[in-house]
C-alpha positions in Angstrom: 11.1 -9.1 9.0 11.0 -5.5 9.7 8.9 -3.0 9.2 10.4 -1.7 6.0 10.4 -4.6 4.6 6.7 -4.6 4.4 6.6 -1.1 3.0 9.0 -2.2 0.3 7.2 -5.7 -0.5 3.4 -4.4 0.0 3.1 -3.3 -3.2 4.1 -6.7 -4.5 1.5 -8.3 -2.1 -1.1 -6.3 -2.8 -1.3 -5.3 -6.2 -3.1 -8.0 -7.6 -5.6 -8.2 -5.0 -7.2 -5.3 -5.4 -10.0 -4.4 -7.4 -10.9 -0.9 -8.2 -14.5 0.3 -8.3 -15.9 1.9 -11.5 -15.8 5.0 -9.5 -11.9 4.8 -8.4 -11.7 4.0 -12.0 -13.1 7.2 -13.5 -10.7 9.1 -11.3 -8.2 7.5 -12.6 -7.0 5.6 -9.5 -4.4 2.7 -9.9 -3.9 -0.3 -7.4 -0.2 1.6 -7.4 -1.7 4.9 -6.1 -3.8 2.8 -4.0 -1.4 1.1 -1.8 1.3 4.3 -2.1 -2.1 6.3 -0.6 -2.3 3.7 2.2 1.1 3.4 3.1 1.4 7.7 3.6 -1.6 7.2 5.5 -0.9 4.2 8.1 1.9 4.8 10.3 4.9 2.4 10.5 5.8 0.7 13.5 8.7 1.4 15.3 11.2 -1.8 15.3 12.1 -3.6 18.7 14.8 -1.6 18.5 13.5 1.3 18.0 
C-alpha cells in the first residue's frame, strides 16, 4: 500500500465516520470538505523509495 493509495481511498474510509457539529453544519461544512481539508493539511509521506 502506498501512500497515495490512502489519499485516494480516505475519503471512502472516512466519510461515514464523521459527524459534524451543529456549528460545522451552519457553515456549511461537509464530511467531503472535511477530509479534502485534512488531507491539504497533513503531509504525505514519502515512499520507501522515495
Amino acid at each position: 500500500v502506498t501512500p497515495d493509495d490512502v489519499v485516494f481511498l480516505l475519503p471512502d474510509v472516512l466519510r461515514h465516520r464523521l459527524i459534524l457539529s451543529f456549528s460545522g453544519k451552519a457553515k456549511q461544512w461537509t464530511a467531503d470538505k472535511v477530509i479534502d481539508k485534512l488531507i491539504q493539511l497533513v503531509p504525505v509521506p514519502l515512499d520507501s523509495e522515495g
